[in-house]
NULOZA-20525 format. One record per residue (C-alpha): residue in three letters; z, y, x; residue number from 0. Coordinates in Angstrom, 3 decimals, always signed. Example, Ala and Ser with C-alpha at 12.3 -4.5 7.8 and 13.67 -1.06 7.14 Angstrom:
2
('ALA', (+7.800, -4.500, +12.300), 0) ('SER', (+7.140, -1.060, +13.670), 1) 
END
This chain:
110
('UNK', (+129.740, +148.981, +72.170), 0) ('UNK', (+126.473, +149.121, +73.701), 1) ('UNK', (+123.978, +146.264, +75.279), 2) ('UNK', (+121.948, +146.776, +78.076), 3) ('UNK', (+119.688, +143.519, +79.608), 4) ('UNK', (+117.660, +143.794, +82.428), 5) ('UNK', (+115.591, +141.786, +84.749), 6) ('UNK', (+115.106, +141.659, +88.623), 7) ('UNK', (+113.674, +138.938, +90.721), 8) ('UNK', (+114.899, +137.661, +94.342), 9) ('UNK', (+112.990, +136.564, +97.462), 10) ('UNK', (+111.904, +133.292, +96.758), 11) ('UNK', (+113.955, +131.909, +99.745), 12) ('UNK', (+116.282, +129.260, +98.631), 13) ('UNK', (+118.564, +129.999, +101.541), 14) ('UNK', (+118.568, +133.900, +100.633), 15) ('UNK', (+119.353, +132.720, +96.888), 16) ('UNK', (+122.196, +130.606, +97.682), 17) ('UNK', (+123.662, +133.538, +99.885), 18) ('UNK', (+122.958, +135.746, +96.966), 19) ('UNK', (+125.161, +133.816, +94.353), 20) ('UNK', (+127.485, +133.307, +96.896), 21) ('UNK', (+128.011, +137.057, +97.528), 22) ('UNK', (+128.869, +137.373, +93.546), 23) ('UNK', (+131.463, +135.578, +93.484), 24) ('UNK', (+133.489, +138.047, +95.664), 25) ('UNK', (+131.599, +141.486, +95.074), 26) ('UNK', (+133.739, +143.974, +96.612), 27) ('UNK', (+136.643, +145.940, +94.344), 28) ('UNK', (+135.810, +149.190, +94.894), 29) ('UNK', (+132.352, +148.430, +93.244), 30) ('UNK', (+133.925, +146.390, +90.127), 31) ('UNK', (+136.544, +149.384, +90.006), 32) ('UNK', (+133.373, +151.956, +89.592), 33) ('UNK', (+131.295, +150.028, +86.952), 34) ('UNK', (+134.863, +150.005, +84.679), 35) ('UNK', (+135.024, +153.797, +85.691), 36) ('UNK', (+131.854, +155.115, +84.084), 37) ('UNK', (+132.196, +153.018, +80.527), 38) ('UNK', (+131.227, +149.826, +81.731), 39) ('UNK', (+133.260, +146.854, +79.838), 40) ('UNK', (+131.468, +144.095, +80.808), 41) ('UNK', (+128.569, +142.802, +83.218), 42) ('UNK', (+126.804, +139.153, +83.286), 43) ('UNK', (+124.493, +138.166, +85.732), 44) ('UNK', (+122.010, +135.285, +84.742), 45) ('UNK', (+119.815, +133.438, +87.195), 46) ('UNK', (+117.023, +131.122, +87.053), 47) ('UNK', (+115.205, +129.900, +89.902), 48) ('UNK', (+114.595, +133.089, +91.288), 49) ('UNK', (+114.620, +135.568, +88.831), 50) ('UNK', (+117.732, +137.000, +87.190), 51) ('UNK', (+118.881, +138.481, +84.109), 52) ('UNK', (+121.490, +140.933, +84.169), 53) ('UNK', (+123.676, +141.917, +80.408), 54) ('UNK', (+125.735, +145.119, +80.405), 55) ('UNK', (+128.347, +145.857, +77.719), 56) ('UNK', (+129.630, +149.648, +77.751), 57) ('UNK', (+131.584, +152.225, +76.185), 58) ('UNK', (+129.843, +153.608, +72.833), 59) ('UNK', (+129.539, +156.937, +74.734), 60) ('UNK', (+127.773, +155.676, +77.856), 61) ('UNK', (+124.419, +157.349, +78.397), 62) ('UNK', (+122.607, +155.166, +80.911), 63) ('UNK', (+121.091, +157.155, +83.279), 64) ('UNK', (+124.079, +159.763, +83.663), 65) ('UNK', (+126.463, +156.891, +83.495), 66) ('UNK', (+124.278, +155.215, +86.740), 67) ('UNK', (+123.493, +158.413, +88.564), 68) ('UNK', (+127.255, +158.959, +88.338), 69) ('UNK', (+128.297, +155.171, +89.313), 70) ('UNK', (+126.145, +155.593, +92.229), 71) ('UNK', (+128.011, +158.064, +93.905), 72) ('UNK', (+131.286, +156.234, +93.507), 73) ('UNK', (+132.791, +154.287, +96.496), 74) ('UNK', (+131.043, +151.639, +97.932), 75) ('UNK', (+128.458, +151.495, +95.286), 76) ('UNK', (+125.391, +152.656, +97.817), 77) ('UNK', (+126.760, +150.318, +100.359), 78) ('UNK', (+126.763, +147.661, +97.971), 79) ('UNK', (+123.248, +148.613, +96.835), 80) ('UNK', (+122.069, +148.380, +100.615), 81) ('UNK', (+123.863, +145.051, +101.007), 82) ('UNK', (+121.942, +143.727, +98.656), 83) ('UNK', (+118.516, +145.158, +99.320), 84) ('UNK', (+117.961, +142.136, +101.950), 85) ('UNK', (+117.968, +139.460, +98.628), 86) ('UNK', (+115.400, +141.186, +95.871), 87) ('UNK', (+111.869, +141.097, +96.067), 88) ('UNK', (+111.705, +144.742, +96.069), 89) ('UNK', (+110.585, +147.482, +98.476), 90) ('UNK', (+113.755, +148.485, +100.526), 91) ('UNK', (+115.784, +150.958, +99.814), 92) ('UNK', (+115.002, +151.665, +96.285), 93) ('UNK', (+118.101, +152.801, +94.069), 94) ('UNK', (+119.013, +150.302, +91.360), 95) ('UNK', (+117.291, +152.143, +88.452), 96) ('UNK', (+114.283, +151.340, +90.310), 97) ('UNK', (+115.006, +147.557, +91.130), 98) ('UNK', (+116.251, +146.345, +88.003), 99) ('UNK', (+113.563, +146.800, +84.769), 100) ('UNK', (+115.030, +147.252, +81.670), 101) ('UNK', (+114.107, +144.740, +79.035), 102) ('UNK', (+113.559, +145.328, +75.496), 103) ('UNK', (+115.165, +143.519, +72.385), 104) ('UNK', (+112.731, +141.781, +70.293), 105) ('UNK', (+114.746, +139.589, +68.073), 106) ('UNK', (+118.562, +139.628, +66.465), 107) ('UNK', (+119.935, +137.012, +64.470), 108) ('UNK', (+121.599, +139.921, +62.941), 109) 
END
């Protein structure tokens, strides 16, 4: 298995924060369907105040940016990406490669 952790942060707008976390609790099918298509096993979304921290367990195969480039053209996935545009501090319509920054590991108890 392989661990990917990245970081994004929202508009600091409580209201737009609260309609954000809402929204994840029922993210649409055909875009849950897609992530378990391309290797995807598991994906946790973390949130402090307004930033968030996102942890993605794949498939030992999964090569990130083929895996994504291919997600992205799956059902739903750019509408989703759109849909969501209106709650991250980032310029609109970036693709999600560009919105959330992949962290780096600096410490395993390992």
């Amino acid at each position: 298995m392989k661990r990917y952790c990245q970081t994004l942060s929202l508009k600091n707008d409580t209201e737009l924060i609260k309609n954000y976390v809402g929204e994840h609790q029922n993210v649409w099918q055909e875009v849950k369907d897609g992530m378990r298509e391309v290797g995807i096993l598991d994906m946790q979304i973390y949130i402090h105040q307004n930033v968030l921290f996102m942890i993605v367990d794949t498939i030992d195969s999964f090569d990130w940016e083929q895996d994504m480039q291919r997600l992205s053209t799956l059902p739903r996935q750019a509408e989703w990406e759109a849909y969501m545009d209106k709650y991250q501090d980032v310029e609109k319509g970036r693709a999600s490669s560009e919105k959330w920054q992949m962290m780096e590991r600096i410490f395993s108890l390992d």
